[in-house]
Each structure stands twice: as C-alpha cells, then as structure tokens.
N, C-alpha and C positions, 0 to 999 in steps of 0.2 A: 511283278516279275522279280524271283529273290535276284541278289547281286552275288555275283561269283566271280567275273574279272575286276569290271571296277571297283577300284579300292586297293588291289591285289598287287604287291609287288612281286609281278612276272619277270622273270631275267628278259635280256633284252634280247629280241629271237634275229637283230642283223650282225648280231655283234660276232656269230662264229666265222661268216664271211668276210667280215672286216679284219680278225684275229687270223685267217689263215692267206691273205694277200689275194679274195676270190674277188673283191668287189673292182669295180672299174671307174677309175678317175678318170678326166678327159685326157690326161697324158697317155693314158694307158689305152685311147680305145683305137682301134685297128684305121690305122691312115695310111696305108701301102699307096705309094703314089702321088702323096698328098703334095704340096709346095708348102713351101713353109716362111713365114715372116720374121721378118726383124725390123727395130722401129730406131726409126735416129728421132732420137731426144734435145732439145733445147738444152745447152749446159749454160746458159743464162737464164735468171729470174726474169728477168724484162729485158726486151730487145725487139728493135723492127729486125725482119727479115731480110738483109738485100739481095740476098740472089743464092739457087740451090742450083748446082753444077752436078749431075746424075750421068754424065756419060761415059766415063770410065768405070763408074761400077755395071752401068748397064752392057758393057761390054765385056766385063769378067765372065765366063763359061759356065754354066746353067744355073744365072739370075736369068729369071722368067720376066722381070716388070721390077721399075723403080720408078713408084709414085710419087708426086708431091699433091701440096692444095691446090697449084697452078695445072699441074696434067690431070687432076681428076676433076677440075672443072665447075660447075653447078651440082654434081655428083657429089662433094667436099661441104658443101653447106653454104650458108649457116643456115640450122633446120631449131626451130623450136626445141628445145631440151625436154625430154621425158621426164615431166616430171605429175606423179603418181598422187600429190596431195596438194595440189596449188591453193592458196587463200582462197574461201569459202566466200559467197556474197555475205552471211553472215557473220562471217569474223572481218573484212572486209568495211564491212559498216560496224559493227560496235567496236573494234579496234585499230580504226583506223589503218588499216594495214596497208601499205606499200608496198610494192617487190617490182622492180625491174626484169623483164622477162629476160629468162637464161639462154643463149644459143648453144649448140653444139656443132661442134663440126671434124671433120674425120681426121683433120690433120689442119695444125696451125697455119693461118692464110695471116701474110702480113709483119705480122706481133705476137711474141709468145709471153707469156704472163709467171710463169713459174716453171724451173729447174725438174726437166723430165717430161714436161709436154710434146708430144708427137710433131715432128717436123714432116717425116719423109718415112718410107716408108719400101724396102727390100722384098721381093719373092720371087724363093730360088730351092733349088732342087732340098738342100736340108738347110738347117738350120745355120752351121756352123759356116757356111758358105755365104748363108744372109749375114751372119756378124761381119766377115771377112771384107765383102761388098760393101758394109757400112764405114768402114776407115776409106773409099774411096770418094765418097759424098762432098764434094766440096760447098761448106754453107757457109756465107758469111754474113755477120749480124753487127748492127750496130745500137749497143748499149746501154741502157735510160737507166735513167734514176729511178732506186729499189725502194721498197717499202713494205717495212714484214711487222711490223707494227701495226695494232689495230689505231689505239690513240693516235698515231702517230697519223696514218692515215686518214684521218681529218681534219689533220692540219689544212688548212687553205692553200700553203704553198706544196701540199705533199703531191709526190707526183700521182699521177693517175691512168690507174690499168685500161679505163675505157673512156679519153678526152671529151670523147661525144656525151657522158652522163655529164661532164661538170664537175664533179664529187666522187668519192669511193662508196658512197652507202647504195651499198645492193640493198637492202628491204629497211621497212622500219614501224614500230607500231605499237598503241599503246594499250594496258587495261588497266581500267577503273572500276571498283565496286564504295559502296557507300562515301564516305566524307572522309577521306584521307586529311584535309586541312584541320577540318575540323577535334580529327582522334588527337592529332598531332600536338595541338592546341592542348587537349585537355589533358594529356599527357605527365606524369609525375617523374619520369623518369623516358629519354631518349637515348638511345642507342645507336652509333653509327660503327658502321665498315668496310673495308675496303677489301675484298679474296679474290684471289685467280685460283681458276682452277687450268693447270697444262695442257696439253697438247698432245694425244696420244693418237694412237691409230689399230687397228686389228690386224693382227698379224693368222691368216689364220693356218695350220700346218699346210695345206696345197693353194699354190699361189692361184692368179686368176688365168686364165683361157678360152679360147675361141677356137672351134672348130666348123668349118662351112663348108657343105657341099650343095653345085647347083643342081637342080632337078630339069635340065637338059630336055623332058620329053613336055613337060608344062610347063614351065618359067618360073617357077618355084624354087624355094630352097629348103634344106634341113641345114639346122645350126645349133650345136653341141655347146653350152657353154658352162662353166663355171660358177651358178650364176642361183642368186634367191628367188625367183621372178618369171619364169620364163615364159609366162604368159604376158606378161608386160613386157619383155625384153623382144617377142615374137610380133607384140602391136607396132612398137615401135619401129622396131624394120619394116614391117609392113605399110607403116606410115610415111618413114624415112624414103624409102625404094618407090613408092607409088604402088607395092603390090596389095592384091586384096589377103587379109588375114588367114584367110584357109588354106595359100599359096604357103605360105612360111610354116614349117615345125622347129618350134625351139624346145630343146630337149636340157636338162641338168642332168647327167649322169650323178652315181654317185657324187657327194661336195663335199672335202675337205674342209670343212669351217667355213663357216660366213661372218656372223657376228654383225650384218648390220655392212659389212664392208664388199661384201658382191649383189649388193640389195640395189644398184642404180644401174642403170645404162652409161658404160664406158664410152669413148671415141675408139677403140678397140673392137670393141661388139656390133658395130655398124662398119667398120673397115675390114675387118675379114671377110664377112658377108659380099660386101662390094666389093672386093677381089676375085673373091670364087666364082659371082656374076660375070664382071668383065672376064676375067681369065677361062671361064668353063673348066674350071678346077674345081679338087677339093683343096683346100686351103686352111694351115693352120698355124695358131699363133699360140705362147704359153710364155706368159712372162718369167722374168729370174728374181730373187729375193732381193735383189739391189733395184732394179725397175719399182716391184711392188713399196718398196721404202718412198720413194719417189713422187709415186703415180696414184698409188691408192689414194682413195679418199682418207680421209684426217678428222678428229674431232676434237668436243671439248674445246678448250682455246675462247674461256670465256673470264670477263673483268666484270665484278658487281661491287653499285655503292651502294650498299641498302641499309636501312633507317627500320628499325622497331619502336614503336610507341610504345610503353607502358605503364601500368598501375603502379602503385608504392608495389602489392602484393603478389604481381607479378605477371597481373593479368592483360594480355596482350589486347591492345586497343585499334593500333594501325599496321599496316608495314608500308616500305617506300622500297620500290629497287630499280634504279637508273641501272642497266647493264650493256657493255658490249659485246658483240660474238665476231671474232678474227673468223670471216667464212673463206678464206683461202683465195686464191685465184676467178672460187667458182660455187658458189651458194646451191651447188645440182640440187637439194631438192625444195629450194622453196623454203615456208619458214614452218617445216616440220621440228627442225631443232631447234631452234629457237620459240615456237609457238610451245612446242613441249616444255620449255622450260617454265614459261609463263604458266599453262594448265599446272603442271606439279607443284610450282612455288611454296604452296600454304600448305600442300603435304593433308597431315592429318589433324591440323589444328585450325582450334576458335578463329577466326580473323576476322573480327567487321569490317574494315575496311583496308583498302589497296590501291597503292598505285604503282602500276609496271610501265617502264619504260625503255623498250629495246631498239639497239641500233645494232644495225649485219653490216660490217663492213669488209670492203675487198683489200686481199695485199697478196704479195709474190708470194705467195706460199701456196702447196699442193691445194685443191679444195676441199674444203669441209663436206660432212653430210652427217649420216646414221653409224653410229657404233654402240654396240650392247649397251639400251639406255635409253639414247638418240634426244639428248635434252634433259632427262631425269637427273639423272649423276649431278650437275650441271645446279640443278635446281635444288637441290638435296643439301648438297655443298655450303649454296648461299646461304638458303635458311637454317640449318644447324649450326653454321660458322656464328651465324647472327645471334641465334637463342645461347650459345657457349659463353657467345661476348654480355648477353645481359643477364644472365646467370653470376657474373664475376660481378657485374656494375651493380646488382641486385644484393650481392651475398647470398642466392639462392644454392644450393646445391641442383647443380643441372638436370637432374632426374626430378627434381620436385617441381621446377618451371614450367617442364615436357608435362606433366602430370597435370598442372592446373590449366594448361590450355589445349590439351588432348580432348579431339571431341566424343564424347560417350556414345554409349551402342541406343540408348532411348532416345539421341538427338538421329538417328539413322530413319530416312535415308535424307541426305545434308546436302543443301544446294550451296555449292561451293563461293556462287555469285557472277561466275565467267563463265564460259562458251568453251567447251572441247575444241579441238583440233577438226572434228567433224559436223562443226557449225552448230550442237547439239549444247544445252543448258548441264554445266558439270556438276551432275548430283551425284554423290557417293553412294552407293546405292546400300550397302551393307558392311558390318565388319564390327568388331570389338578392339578395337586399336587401343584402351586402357587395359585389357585385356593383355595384348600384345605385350604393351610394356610393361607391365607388371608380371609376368611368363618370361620377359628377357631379362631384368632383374631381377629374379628370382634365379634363374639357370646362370649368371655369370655372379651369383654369388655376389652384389653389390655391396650390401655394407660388410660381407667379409674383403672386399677387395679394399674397402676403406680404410679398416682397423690395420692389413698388411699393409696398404699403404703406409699409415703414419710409422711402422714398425722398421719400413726398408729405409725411410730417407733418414732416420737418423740414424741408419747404419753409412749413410752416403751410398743409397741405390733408390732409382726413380721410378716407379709405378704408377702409371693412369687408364681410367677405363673413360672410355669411350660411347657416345649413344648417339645415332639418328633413324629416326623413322621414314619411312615415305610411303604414300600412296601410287599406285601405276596405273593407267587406264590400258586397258587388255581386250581383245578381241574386236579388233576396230575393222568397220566394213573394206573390202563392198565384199557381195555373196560369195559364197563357194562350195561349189557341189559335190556331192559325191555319188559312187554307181558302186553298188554289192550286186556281185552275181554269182549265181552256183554253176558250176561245171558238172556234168552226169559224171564226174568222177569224184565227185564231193568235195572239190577243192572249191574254197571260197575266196574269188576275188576283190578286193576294192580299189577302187580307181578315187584317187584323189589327186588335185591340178598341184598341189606344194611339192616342193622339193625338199629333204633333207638334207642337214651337214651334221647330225650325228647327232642330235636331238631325242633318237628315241620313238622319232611316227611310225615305226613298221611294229611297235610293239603295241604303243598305246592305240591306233588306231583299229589293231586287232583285236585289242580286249573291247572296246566298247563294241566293235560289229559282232565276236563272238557271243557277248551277254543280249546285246537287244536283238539280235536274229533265235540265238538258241543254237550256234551253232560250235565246234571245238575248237579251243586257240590254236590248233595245230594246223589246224585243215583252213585257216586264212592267210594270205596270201595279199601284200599291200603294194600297190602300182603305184607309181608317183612323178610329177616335174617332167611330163611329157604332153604337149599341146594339142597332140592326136587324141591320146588318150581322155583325156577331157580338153573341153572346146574353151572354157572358162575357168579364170582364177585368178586370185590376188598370189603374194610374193608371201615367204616365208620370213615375216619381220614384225616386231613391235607385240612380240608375247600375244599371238593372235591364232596360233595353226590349233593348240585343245581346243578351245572354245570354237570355232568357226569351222574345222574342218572335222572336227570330234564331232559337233551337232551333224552337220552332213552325212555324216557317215552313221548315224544313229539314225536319223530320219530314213535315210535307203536302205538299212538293216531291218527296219521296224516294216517298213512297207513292203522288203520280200518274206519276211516273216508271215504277213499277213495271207500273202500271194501262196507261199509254201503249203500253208494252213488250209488253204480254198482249197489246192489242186488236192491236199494228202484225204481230203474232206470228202471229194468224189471220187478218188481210187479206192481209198477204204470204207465205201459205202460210211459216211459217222459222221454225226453234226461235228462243226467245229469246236461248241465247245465241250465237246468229247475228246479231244484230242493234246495232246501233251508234246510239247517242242525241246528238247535238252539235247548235247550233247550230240547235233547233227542228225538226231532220229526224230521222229514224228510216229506218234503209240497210241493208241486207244487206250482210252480212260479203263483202268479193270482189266484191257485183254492185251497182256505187251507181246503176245505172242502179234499180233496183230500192228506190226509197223514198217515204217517205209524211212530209208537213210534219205536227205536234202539232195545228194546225186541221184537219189532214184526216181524224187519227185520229178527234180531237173531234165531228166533224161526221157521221162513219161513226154513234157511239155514239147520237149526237143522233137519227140517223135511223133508226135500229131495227134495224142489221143483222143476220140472223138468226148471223150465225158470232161475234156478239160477243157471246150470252147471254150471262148472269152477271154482266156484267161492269158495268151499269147506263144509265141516259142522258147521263150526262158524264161526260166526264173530269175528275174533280175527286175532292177529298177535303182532311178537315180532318187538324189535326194540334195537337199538342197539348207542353206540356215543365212539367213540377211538380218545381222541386230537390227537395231532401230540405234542404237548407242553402245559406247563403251561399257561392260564390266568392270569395278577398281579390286584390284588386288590392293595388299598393304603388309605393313609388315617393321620390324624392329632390329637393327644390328646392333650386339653389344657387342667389344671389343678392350682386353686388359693387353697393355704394351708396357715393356722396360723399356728405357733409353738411356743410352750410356752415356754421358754430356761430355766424355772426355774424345770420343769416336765420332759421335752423331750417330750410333747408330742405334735403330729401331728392333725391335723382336716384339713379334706377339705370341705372347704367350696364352690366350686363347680367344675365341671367336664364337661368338653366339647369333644365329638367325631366328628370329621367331615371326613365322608367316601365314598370312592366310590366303593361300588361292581356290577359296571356293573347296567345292569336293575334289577330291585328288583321283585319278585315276591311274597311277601308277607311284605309288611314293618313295620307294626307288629312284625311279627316273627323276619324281621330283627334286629329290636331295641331290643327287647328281648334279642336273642344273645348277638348281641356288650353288650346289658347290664348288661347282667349274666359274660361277658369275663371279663369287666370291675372290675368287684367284683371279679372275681378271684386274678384277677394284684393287688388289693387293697391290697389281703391278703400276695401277695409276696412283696409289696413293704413297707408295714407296719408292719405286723405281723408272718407270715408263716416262720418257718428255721427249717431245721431236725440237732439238734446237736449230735456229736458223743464225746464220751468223747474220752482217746489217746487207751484205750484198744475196742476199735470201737462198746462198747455199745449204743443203744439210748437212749437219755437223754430226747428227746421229742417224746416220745410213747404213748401218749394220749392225746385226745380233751383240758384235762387239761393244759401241757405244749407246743400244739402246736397250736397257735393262728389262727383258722379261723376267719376271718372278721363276725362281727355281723353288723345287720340290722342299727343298728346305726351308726356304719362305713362307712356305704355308703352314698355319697349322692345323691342327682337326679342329673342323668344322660342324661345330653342334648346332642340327636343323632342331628345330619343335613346329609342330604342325599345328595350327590354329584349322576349322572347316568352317565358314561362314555361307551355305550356299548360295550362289549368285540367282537372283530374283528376273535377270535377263536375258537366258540361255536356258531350253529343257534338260542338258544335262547339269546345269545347276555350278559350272566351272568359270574361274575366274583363270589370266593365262599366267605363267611362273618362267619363260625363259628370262629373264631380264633383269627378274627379282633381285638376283643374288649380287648384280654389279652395281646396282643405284645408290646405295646406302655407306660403300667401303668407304671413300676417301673421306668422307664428314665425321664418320665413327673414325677413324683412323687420326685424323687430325684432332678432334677431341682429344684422343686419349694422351695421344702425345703434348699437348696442351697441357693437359690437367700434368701431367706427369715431371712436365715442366714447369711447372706457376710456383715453384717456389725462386724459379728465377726472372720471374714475370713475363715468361715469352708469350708471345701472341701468334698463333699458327695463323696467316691469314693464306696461304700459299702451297700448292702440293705438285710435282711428287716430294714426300717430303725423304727426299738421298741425305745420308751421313753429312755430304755435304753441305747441303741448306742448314741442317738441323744446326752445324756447327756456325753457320754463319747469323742463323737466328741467335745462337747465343751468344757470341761476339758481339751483335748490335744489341744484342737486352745490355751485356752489360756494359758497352758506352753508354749508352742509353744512362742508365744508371750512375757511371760515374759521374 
C-alpha cells in the first residue's frame, strides 16, 4: 500500500475550531440549572479537625447542601485510591518493593495533611453565593508539628502524617544488576554527588472540573470532566458508588492541557458525582488558579547521592544512587514516578552494574504524581549531573565520555538488566543513539562553540554548551480499541476511548485511518474521551496514544478496508483483486468508469442488499492493539547558554533536539510537541520551583511568584529527525509526547556549568533563577578564598 498521509505534515484539521472559540471546555458546556460548588480548604499543613460549625451557612438563601466528612458518612470513605499502575508481583519480588496502600476520601475526616485539602464542602444556586457561604463555615483546628522536608522527615523525632505507619516512608525499594561492590572495588577513578532536582507542577491553560448529572430514570450518572482518563475516572466511580460500570459515562469534553496533571482521580471527581446523587441535581464544580496552585498534584521534588565507578579511560564500570522522592501529602499513584526513575537511570549507556536505592517519603506538602516525564526528568538529571562531574574528575571533555559509553546500534536490541515499570525485562529494543549524538554535535556546532568559547571569556563573557541524552519507554499497556465506520454519506468516523488536550489526535489519527482504509483526509471524522462511545481504554499519558491508539485505529481501518473491498466485489460483479481502493472510491482494474464511492458501499449494506449477505449492516468494525512491552524512544539535547556572573542570569542562545521516535506520522505535529516539551523543561530548569516555607505554607501560589517561561525565554528550537522503526508495533512508532521535557534541565545545568568552571562552580541544583546562579558564585568564591 503506497504511503500518502503517513509521513506527511498535514495542518492540524482541530485547530480552526479551537482558533475561532467553537470548541467546548467543560466551563463552557450548557449547565442551565445546575448547583454549583465551592470547597473550604485546610489553611493548615497539618492539623486535627475539632469541629465544622455549617449552620449558618446552611441557612444563607439558595445554599442547597453543606457537607462535611461527618454528614457524608461511610459515603466520605476512606476507599482504596485509584491507582492505575500498582507494583507488579514481579517488580514486587526482584525489587523489593514496598508501598503502603493509598486511601482516598471525599473530603478530610479527622486530620488534614497539607494547605488546601478539602474540608467541607458548599452547593448553592451559583457559584459566587458558594464562596459567600464559605466565610460562614465555622472550622476550628488544632495544629501539629509540620514537616516539608523529605530528609527531614526521617528523622525519628519528625512528626508524622499518618501515627498509625510509625514512620513517613510511603514506598521503598531497591534494584540491582551485576556486582556493584565489586565494579566499585576495581574502579580507577570514583565519583560522587549530591543534585536536587525542584519542585514544579503543570499549570495547564484551563484549570481542572467536574460536571455531574444524575440519570434519575436508572440510577446512573453522566460525569463531564476535565480529565486524561475517563475511562478509569468512570471505573472508579463506579467502584467508589457501588454502581456497575455501564451505569456511569464519563465524558472529557474538549481539555485544555493536561501534562500528566489531570491523569489521576481527584477527591473532587468522586464529590461532585456524590452530590448530584444525593441532591438529584446536576452539579458543578471548576476550580480557580489559586485552588489549582494548592491542590493540584506536584512533581519532581527529588535528592540523589549517586556514585560512578570508572576506568582511568573513562569507561563506566558501576553506578550507585541512594535517592529520595518528597511524595507530598499523598504518593496518588504508587511508584510510577519513582519506579520510572529507576527504569530510565542508565539512559542510553554501557553499565554492568547497579545499584538503586529509593525511598518515597510523606510531608505537608500538595501530593506528588505524574508531570510531562513522570520520573524521566528526574532520572536524566541524576545521571548527566553525574557523567559532567566525572568528565572534570577525568579531564575528559564531556562529549567524548558520553561517546565511549553510548551503546551502539550492533549492541541493539540491549537488555538493560531490570524490569520495566510493567513487570516486563527492559530491553531497548532499537535505535542509533551514537548516531544521535553525533547529529546533535554536529547541529549545535560543538567544536565551533569551543573555539567561541575560549574567544568570549577572555573578553570577560561566559559561554557553555550543554548535553544529555535519555531513553523513554512509550506505548505502555493495557489495550485500546478502536471502531472506523463509514456513513452512506461517506463520512468516515473513528471512535477512539483517549481524550485530547491539544496533542494533535484528530489529525494524526486521521491520517493513519485515511492511508490504511484508502479513504480521503477530509471525509474522516475523529470521536474521542467518551465512555459510551467506546466501552474500553487507558488514559492519555506516558507518550502512549501514537503507538496504542494509532495501531487501533489502523487495525479497524485495515479490516473495513477489507469488508469495503468484499461488498464493492459483489456489486461490481469483479474479483477482489480486480479492484482499486483510493481516495474514498473503489474502481475496477482497467474500467474506472466502473466504481462505487465507500458511502455507496456503505449505504448498499445499510439497505439490505441481498448480494452482500454475510457481510452485515455496515461497513464498520472495531479494532484493537495490546503490546506485549514498552517501545524506547531516545534521543539528544544540545544546548549553548551565556551567563552573566554579575546578574545570574542565564540566556540560551540556541537549542538542539535530535530524536528518534520510530516512523513519524505527522512531523509537524512532532516538532511541535518536542517543542512545546522543550519550553516546559525551560521553565523547570530556569524559572519553575513550588517553595514551602517550614510551617508547609506556599510561598509561590501565583503566576506572580511562580516563574513560567515567557516567549522570550525560549529560543528556536532546532528538531532533527532520526527514524529507527519500532520492531513492537505494526505501524512501526515509538511515542514523542514527553520527549521534548526529559532532557532540559541536565542539558541546561551542564551548559551553565561548563560556562562557569572557570570559576569552579558545581551545578548540583536547579531551577537555576539569577538568583541561585549568583549564590552559586558567592559560595565558589568563599569556597576559594
């Protein structure tokens, strides 16, 4: 079959109703009637509850209902937490894994744990009336000792969020591959350090929401939400509630950004629902950007001391890396992020042997979860922080270090020596990742940035380039289906369970149905994030929707293609493979006068033709794709940065991606992505940090003191396209949302490093603001003196 979409940078066909204000966010969808919520919040880190006084708000004029944990009863929880990737029997046993099972509950019973936790709980004719009602809530609390420190919180005497554990370690667990004592031992050279990487969060343009109405005639509900998931956000209510799964639709209308930060089940997302129940309303709820600072899940927020062994020459023998992860209040989902850190660690390099050792701990802070990465960033960080530092210890130039323990494309496919995230042995299954790096040191111009280099500092200006690689594991289960159908109008639908937040599936999902049906990009049509509409699916997260819902969608293309072909076969009297598929027609080989449009087919079936027995009443059919394992993407960021030592501040002055995800199917859309990741990583590597002061207030709770990266900040972003096809997917795709954010802050911190070593700073720390920068240099040169 020739290739005509895939491949093809098609404009992105949602984008004219997003540009003209036609799409529909959940703020926007029609609630004539609805009640509406407002949430009183904990303005203590830690504190028991002594008593919620509701009766003069309950008595204000159209507050419908003011809940607490105490009026909602067994209703309130605590219910096992949704959580989507729990520790595997197999990671389980070879890494010893631990995790204390997470509860949720609808609203704080007792003890609240961190600043903005749900206490109580307003519904009242609009909204503004629910805030109104909230200054009448009489709560009063009494106060515990805080703890927003991870170290700090294993201290013995540190206090503790949940008495009954004993301790603050929510999870803990370790991996090993060959003779770590051993490497260490033979070792010519040891390297230690110490890096944090901050504390950021996803802000994404439309904050989070819940909309619920009850279905009154069956005991059902529909529930609108905000949300990556909504087939898991639909289980879980229906688990939560006692209802059966078919009683519940959860729907994502159009999603303003996700990122990884509306990929969980909120205490929000089960409270609306249970309101509109009890109430026989519809009922709605839409957080404000000070809430979402607050409440949203959090990431990153991780301390590593990790140890390289190596050769005189530079050749890596062992690594070690004790790490901790600050999982906030509430580890929602298990040890996805932190298990991810451990799977990415070694990246794309040699390493016989390993040893990881993680501890999750709890403090008053928001919870932790998944943010564009979800662990990779995290991992990246560590190990190029580590290979910069023995690159110096070496006299290596850091690109020649990277170069002697990059593993080569005839060492592929490389069993890494650990266990995926999905119980599954992590072998890299393809890629030229010397390749890579020699394609990003070529594009950023490396030994010309050397030569300017030595040319600006003795003018008194600083220049450094920057490098880290990493691997990502992409299209991780479980199945997800898809359903192409033709219309006797020749509109071509596809029904897939994922939800969008601007990602680009209404396009790319069309080219691949247009090319494997045979039918035209225009005449498809993509359905999505609605639990009617497909019965089954996973969440839009973890660089998984090309590969898993792209094969889906190719499979049930392929198989109405087939079905098209049969019926066009007995109307136009002509063997099959007489017949020719393009373009939404179906022709006889030699006679094109002689063809029938895919509506026509369609419409024959639809009507009952007696020559199309068997063949059913539409042309349609689902389709389906279940890995067996991960796909690895991989990939190289170079990055040249000035620094002004007198400012602190940073400018990059340019930026290089060089990646391979497999066959591309819109490369447009690709660079887009990496380029939008890219600006994320900016913001964590420059600007982004959630600070807590020691009573576990936030100190950066608005746009004002939390730096997002402005337009200026970024500079152009030069993509190069590596194509390595993936050996574990038919369409041969590895996935690329994520790509562009994993690699910033370690390239970024290098560069600034090198840019600095003539004052011997040591970046072990990021975001790196004007400010650290200057503080870093202040301590080199005590240090010094």
């Amino acid at each position: 079959m020739e290739s005509r979409w895939i491949g093809a940078s098609v404009r992105r066909v949602e984008d004219p109703r997003l540009l003209v204000g036609a799409s529909q966010y959940l703020d926007d969808l029609d609630a004539r009637g609805a009640l509406h919520v407002a949430i009183l919040r904990s303005p203590h880190a830690h504190a028991r509850i002594r008593s919620i006084d509701t009766s003069a708000a309950e008595r204000l004029p159209g507050v419908a209902a003011v809940v607490t944990a105490a009026s909602l009863g067994a209703a309130n929880g605590p219910f096992p937490h949704p959580t989507w990737f729990p520790p595997n029997d197999a990671i389980a046993a070879t890494a010893r894994a631990e995790a204390r099972p997470e509860q949720i509950r609808l609203l704080a019973a007792e003890r609240v744990r961190y600043v903005g936790e749900p206490v109580a709980a307003v519904v009242a004719a609009d909204r503004y009336l629910a805030e109104d009602a909230l200054d009448l809530i009489a709560a009063e609390y009494e106060p515990l000792p805080v703890v927003v420190d991870a170290e700090a919180a294993l201290a013995p005497d540190a206090p503790l969020l949940h008495p009954e554990w004993g301790d603050n370690v929510e999870a803990r667990f370790r991996v090993t591959k060959g003779d770590p004592d051993a490497a260490f031992r033979a070792a010519d050279h040891v390297v230690r350090e110490r890096v944090y990487i901050g504390r950021v969060a996803g802000h994404p343009l439309e904050p989070r929401g819940v909309l619920a109405e009850p279905d009154l005639a069956h005991g059902g509900l529909t529930v609108w939400s905000s949300n990556q998931a909504p087939h898991w956000l639909r289980d879980a209510i229906a688990d939560t509630f006692g209802l059966a799964p078919e009683r519940v639709r959860a729907i994502a209308p159009t999603v303003g950004g996700g990122f990884g930060t509306k990929s969980m089940v909120y205490p929000e997302e089960l409270l609306v629902p249970r309101l509109a129940l009890l109430l026989r309303r519809v009922v709605k709820w839409v957080d404000d950007r000070h809430e979402h600072f607050l409440t949203a899940i959090q990431a990153r927020d991780q301390v590593h001391d990790v140890e390289l062994a190596l050769r005189a020459d530079g050749t890596i023998l062992g690594l070690r890396d004790r790490y901790l992860v600050d999982a906030g209040a509430s580890n929602v989902e298990a040890l996805i992020v932190p298990y991810n850190t451990a799977a990415h660690l070694q990246g794309p390099y040699r390493i016989p042997s390993l040893h990881l050792d993680c501890t999750c701990v709890v403090t008053n802070k928001a919870p932790l979860s998944s943010y564009r990465g979800a662990g990779r960033p995290e991992a990246v960080w560590a190990m190029e922080r580590i290979l910069d530092a023995a690159a110096r210890a070496l006299g290596l130039d850091p690109a020649e270090l990277r170069r002697r323990n990059t593993l080569r494309a005839d060492e592929m496919p490389y069993d890494a020596g650990v266990l995926y995230r999905d119980g599954h042995p992590l072998v890299l299954d393809g890629g030229d990742y010397v390749a890579c790096l020699e394609r990003a040191l070529m594009a950023i111009d490396y030994r010309g940035v050397r030569a300017e280099q030595a040319r600006l500092r003795a003018a008194g200006r600083y220049l450094g380039v920057g490098l880290a690689s990493y691997v990502e594991g992409t299209g991780i289960g479980p199945l997800e289906q898809a359903q192409v159908r033709v219309e006797p109008s020749g509109e071509v639908v596809v029904t897939i369970a994922l939800p969008g937040q601007g990602q680009g599936h209404a396009t790319v999902m069309a080219q691949v149905c247009a090319e494997r049906l045979g039918a035209r990009l225009e005449d498809v049509r993509v359905v999505q994030g609605d639990t009617f509409a497909a019965s089954a699916g996973g969440g839009t997260i973890a660089s998984r929707v090309a590969v898993m819902a792209g094969n889906a969608v190719a499979d049930a293309a392929q198989r109405v293609r087939a079905k098209a072909l049969a019926a066009a076969a007995a109307l136009l009297e002509a063997a099959v493979d007489d017949l020719h598929l393009a373009d939404g027609t179906i022709s006889v080989v030699g006679a094109p006068g002689r063809a029938l449009g895919l509506g026509q087919v369609a419409a024959a079936l639809a009507g009952g033709n007696g020559r199309l027995a068997g063949l059913g009443p539409a042309l349609a059919d689902q389709g389906a794709f279940d890995p067996l394992t991960v796909t690895f993407a991989n990939g190289v960021h170079a990055v040249v940065v000035e620094v002004d030592p007198e400012s602190g501040g940073v400018a990059l002055r340019r930026y290089v991606v060089v990646h391979d995800c497999g066959k591309l199917i819109n490369p447009m859309i690709v660079e887009g992505q990496v380029a939008g990741g890219v600006a994320q990583g900016i913001g964590g590597a420059l600007h982004e940090e959630l600070i807590y002061d020691p009573n576990g207030q936030l100190l950066t709770a608005s746009f004002l003191d939390y730096g997002l990266p402005e337009a200026t900040d970024v500079p152009r972003i030069e993509v190069h396209h590596l194509e390595t096809p993936s050996t574990r997917n038919p369409l041969e795709l590895k996935g690329v949302g994520e790509a562009g954010a994993i690699a910033v802050a370690a390239a970024v911190a290098g560069a600034v490093e090198d840019a600095l070593a003539p004052f011997g700073a040591r970046v072990t720390r990021c975001p790196l603001t004007p400010e650290r920068v200057t503080l870093l240099l202040e301590s080199t040169q005590r240090t010094s003196a």
